[in-house]
MOPAC internal coordinates of N, CA, C and O (Angstrom, degrees):
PM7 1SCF
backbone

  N    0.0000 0     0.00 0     0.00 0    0    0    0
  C    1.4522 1     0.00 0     0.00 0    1    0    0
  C    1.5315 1   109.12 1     0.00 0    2    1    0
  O    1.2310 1   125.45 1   -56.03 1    3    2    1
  N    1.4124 1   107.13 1   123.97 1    3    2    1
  C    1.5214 1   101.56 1  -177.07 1    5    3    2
  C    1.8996 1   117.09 1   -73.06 1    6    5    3
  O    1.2310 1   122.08 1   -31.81 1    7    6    5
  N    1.1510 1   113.62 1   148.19 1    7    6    5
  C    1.2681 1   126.17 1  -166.84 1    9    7    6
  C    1.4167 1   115.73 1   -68.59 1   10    9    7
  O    1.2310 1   112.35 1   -48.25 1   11   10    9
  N    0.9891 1   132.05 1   131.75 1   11   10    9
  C    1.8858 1   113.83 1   166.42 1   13   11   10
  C    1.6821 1   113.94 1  -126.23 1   14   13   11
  O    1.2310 1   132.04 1   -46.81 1   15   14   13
  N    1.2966 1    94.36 1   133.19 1   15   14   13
  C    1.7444 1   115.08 1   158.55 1   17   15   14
  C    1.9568 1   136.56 1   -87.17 1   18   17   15
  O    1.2310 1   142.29 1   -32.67 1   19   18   17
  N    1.0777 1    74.32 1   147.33 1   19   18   17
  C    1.6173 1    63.50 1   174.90 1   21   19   18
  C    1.5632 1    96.86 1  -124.96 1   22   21   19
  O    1.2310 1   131.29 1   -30.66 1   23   22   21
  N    1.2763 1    95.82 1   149.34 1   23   22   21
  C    1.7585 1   108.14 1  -173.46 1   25   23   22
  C    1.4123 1   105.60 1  -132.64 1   26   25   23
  O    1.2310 1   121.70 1     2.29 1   27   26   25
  N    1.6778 1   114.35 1  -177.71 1   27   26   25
  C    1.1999 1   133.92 1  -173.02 1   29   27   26
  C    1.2019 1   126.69 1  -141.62 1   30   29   27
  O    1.2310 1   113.89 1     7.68 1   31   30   29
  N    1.5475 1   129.16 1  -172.32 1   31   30   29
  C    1.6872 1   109.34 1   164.69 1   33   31   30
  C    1.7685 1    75.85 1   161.77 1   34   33   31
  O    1.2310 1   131.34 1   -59.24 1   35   34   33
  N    1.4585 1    95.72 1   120.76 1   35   34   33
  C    1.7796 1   115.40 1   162.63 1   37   35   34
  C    1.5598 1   108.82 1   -60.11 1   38   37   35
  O    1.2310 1   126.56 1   -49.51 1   39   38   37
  N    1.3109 1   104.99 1   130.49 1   39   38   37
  C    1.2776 1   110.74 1   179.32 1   41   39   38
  C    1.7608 1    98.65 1  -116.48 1   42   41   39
  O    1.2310 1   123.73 1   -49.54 1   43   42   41
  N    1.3117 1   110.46 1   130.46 1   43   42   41
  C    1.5287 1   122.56 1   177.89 1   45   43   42
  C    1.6072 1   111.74 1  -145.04 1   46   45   43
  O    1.2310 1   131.10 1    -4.68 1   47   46   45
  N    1.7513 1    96.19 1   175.32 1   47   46   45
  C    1.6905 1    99.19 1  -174.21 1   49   47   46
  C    1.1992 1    85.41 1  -163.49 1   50   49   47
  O    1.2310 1   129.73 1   -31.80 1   51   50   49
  N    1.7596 1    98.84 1   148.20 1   51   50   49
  C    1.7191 1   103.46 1   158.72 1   53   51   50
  C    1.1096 1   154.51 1   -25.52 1   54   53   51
  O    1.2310 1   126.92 1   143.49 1   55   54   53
  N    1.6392 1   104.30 1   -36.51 1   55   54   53
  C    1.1453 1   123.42 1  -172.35 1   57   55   54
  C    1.8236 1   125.45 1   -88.86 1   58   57   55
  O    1.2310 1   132.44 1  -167.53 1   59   58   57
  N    1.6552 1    93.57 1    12.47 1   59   58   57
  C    1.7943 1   140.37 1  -179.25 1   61   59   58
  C    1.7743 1    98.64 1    63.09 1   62   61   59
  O    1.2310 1   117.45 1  -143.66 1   63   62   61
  N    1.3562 1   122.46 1    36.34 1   63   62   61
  C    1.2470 1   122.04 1   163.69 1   65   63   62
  C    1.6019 1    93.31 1   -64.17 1   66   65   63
  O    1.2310 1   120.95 1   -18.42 1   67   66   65
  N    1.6585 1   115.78 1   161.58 1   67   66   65
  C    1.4374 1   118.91 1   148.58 1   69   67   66
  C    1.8914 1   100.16 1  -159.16 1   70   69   67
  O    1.2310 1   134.81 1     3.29 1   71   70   69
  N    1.2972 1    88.96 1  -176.71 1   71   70   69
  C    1.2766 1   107.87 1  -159.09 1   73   71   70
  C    1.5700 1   123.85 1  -156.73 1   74   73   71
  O    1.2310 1   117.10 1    30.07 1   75   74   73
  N    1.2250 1   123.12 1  -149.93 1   75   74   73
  C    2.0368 1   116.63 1   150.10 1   77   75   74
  C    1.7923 1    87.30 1   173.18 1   78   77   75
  O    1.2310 1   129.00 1   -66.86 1   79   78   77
  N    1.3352 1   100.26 1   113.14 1   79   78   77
  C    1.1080 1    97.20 1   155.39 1   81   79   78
  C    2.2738 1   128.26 1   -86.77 1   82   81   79
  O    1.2310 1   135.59 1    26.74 1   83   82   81
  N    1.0275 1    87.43 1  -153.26 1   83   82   81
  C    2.0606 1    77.31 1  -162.67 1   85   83   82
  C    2.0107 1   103.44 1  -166.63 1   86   85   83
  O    1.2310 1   131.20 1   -38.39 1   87   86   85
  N    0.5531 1    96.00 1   141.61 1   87   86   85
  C    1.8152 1   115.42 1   165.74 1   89   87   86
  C    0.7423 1   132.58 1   173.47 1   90   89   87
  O    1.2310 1   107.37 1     5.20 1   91   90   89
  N    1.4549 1   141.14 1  -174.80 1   91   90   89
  C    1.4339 1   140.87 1  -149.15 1   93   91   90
  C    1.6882 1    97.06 1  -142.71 1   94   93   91
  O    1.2310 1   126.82 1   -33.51 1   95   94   93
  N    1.9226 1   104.49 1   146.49 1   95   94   93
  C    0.9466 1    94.39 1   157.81 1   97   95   94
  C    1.7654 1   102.14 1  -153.79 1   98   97   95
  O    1.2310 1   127.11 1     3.52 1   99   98   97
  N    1.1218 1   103.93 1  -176.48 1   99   98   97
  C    1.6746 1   122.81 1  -163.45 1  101   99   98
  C    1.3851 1    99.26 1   -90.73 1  102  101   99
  O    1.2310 1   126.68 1   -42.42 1  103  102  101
  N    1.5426 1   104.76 1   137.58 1  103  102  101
  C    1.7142 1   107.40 1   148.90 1  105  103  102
  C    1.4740 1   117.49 1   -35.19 1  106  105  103
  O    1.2310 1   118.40 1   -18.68 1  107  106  105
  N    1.1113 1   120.65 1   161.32 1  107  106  105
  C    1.7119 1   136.15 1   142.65 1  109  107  106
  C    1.4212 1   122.99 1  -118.51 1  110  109  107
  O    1.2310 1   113.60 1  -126.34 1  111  110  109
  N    1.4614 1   129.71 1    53.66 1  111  110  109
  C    1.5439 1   152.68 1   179.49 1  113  111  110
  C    1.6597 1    67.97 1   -19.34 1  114  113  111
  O    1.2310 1   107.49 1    73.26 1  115  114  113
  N    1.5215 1   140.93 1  -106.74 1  115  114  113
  C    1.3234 1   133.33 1  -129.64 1  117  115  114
  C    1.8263 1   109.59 1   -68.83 1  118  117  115
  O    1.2310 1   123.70 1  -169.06 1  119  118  117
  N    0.8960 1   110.50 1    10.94 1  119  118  117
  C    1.5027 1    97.03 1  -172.59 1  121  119  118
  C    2.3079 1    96.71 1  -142.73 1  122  121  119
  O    1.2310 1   134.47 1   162.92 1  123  122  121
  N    1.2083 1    89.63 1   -17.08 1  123  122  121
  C    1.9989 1    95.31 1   170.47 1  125  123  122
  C    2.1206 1    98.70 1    77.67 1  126  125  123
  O    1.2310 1   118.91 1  -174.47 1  127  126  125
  N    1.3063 1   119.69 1     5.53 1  127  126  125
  C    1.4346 1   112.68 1  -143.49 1  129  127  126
  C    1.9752 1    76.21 1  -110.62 1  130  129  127
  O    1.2310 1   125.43 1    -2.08 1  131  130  129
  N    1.6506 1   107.16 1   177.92 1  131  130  129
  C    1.5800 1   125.60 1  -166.35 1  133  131  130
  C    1.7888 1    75.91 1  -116.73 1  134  133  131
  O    1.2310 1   109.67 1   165.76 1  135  134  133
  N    1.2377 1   136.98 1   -14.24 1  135  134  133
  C    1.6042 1   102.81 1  -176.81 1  137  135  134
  C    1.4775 1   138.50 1   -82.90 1  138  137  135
  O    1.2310 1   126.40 1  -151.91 1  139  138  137
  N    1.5781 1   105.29 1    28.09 1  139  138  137
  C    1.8169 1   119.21 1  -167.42 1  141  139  138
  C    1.1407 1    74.01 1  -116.40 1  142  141  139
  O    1.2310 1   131.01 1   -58.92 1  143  142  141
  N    1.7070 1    96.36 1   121.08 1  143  142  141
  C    1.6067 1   125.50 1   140.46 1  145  143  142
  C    1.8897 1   102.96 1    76.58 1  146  145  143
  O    1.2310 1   128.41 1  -118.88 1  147  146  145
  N    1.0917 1   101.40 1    61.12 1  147  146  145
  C    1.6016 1   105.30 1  -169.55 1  149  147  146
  C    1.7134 1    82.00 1  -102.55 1  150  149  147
  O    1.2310 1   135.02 1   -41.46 1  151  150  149
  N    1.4328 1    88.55 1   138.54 1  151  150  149
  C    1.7972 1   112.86 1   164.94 1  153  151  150
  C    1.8005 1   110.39 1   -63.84 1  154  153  151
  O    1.2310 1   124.81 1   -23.02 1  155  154  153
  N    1.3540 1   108.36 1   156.98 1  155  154  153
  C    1.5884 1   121.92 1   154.17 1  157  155  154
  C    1.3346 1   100.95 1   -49.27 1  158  157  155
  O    1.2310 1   102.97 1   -36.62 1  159  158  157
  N    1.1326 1   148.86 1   143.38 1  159  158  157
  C    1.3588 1   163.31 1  -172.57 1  161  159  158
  C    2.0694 1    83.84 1  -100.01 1  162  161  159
  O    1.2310 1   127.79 1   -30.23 1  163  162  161
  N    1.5593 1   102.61 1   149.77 1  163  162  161
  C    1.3168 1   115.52 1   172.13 1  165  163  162
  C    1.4143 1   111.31 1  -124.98 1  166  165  163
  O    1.2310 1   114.41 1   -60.92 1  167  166  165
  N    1.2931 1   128.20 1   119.08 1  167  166  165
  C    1.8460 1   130.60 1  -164.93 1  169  167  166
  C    1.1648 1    97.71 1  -110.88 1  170  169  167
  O    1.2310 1   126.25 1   -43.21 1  171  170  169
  N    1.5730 1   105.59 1   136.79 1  171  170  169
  C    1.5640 1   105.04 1   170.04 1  173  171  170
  C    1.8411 1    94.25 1  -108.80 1  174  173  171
  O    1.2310 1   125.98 1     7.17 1  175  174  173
  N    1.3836 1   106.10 1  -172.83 1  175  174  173
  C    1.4115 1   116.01 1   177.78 1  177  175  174
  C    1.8281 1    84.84 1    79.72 1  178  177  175
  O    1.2310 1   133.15 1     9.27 1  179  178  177
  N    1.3757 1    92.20 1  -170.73 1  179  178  177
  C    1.6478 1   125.50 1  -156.81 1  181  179  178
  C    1.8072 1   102.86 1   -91.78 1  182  181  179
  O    1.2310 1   113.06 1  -127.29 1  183  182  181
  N    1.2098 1   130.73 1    52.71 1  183  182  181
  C    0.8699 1   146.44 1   172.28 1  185  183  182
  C    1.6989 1   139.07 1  -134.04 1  186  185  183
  O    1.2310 1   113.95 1   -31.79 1  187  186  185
  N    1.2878 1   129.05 1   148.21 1  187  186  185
  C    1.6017 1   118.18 1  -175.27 1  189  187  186
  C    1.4786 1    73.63 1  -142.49 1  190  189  187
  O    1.2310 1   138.48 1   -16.12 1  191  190  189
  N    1.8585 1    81.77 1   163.88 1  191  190  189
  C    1.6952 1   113.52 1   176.80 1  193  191  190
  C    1.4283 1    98.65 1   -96.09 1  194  193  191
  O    1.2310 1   126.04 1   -39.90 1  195  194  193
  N    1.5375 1   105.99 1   140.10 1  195  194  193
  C    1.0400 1   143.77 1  -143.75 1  197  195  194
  C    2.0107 1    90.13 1   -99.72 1  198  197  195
  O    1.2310 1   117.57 1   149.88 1  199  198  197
  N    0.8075 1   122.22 1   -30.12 1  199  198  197
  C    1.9840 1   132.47 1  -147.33 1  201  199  198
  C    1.8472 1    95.29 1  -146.51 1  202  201  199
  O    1.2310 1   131.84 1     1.69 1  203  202  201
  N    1.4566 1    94.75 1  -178.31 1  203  202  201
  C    1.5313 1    92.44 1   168.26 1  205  203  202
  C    1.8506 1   109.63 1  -121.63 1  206  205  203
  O    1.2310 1   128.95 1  -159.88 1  207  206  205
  N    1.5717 1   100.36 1    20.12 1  207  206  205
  C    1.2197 1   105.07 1  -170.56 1  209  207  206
  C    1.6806 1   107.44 1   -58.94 1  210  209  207
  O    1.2310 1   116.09 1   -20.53 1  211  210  209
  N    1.5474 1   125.04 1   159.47 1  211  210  209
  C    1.2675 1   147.11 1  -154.48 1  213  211  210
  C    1.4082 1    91.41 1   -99.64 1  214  213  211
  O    1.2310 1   120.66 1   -29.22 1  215  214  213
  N    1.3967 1   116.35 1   150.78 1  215  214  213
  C    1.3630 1   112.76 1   151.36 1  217  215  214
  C    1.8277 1   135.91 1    53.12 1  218  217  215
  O    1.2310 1   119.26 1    51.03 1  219  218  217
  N    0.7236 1   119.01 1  -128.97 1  219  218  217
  C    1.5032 1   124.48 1  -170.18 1  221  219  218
  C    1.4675 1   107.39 1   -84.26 1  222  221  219
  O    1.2310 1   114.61 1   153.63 1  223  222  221
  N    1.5853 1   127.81 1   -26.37 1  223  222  221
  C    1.2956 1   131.57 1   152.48 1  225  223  222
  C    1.1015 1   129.25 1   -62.68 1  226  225  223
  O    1.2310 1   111.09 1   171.39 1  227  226  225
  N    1.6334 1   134.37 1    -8.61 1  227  226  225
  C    1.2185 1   130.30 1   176.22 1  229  227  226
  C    1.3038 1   119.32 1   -71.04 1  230  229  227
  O    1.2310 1   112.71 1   -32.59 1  231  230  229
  N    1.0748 1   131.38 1   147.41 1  231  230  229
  C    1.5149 1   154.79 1   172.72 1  233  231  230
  C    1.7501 1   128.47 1   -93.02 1  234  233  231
  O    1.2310 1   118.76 1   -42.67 1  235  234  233
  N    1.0413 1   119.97 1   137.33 1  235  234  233
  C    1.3971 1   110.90 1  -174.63 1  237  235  234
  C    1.6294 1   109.71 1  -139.36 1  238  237  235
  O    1.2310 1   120.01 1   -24.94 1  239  238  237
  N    1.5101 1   117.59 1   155.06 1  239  238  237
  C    0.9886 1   128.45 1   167.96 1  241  239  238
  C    1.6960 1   107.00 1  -110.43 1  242  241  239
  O    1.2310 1   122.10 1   -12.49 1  243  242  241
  N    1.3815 1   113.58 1   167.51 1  243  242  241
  C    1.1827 1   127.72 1  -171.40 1  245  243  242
  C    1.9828 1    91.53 1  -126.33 1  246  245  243
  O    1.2310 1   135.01 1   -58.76 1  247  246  245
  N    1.7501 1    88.56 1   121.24 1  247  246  245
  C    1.6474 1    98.15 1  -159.71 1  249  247  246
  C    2.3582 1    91.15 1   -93.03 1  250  249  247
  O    1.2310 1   130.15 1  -178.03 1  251  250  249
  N    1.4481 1    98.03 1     1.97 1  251  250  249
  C    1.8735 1    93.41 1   165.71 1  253  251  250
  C    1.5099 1   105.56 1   -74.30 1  254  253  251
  O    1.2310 1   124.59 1   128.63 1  255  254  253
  N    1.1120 1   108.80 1   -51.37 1  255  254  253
  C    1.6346 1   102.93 1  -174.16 1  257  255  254
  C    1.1845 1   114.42 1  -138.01 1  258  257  255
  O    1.2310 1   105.52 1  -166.65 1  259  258  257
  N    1.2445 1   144.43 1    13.35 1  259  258  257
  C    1.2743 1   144.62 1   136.56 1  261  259  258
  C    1.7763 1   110.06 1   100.19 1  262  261  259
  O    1.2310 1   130.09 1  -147.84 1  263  262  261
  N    1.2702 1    98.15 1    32.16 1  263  262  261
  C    1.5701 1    94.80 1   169.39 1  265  263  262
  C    1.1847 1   101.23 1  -107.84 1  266  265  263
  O    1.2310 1   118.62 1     7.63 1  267  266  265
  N    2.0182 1   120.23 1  -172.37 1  267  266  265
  C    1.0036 1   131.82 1   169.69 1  269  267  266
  C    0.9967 1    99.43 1   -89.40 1  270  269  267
  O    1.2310 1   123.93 1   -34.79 1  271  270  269
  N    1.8641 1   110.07 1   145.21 1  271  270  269
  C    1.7475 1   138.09 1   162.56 1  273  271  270
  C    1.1948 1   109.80 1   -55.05 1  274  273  271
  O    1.2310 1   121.46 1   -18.25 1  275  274  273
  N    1.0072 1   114.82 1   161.75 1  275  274  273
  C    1.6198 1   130.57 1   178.89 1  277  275  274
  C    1.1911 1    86.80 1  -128.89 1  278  277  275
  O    1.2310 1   128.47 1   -39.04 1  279  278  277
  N    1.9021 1   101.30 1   140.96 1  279  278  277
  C    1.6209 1   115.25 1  -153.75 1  281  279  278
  C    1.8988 1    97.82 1  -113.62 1  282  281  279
  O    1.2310 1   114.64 1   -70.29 1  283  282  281
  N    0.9076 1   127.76 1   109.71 1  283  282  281
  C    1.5325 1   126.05 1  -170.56 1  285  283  282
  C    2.1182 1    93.82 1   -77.33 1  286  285  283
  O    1.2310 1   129.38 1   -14.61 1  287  286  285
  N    1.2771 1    99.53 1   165.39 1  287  286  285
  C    1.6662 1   103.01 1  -176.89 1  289  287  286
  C    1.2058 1   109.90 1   -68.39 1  290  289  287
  O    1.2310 1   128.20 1   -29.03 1  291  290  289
  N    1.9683 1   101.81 1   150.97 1  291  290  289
  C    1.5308 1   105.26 1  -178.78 1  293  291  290
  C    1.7829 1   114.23 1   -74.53 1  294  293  291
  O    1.2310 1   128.95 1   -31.16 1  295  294  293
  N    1.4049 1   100.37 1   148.84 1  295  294  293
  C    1.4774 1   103.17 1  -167.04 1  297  295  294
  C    1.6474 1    98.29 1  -128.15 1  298  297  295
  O    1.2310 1   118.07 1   -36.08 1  299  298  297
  N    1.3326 1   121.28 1   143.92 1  299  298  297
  C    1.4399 1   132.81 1   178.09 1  301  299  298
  C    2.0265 1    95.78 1   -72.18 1  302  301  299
  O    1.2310 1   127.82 1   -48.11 1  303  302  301
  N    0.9805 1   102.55 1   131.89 1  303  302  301
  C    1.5274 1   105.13 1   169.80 1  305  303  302
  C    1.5788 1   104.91 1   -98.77 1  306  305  303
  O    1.2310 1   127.43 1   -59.30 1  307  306  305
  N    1.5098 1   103.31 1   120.70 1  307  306  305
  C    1.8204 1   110.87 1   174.43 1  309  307  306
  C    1.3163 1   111.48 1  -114.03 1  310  309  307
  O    1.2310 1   116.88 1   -53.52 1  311  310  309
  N    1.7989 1   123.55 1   126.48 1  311  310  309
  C    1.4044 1   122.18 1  -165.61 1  313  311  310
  C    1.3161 1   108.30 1   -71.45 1  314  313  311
  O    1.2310 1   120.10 1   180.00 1  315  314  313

């Protein structure tokens, strides 16, 4: 049974909005990697996704002033 994580990553912008979006993703037993079967990422703070990309590829805008977020590093979430 493949394994799943849930992860994180600070979401910020110039304009000192912030946020953290979050999702989960699946082992890949044949390949050892977190990019099989990654969730929609969910952002809190003043921001929407930009794409419909999964996971650690998603992109965001900041809906205060309309630039792109700056994506802080992905982090393992531990309950």
């Amino acid at each position: 049974m493949a394994k799943q994580e849930s992860l994180a990553r600070n979401v910020t912008c110039s304009c000192g909005a912030s946020g953290k979006a979050t999702w989960t993703e699946n082992e890949n037993p044949a390949h050892a990697n977190w990019q099989t079967g990654a969730s929609a990422p969910n952002v809190s703070g003043p921001f929407e996704a930009i794409d419909e990309a999964p996971g650690e590829a998603a992109r965001f805008r900041c809906n205060s002033c309309g630039e792109l977020a700056e994506l802080g590093r992905v982090q393992l979430v531990r309950d």
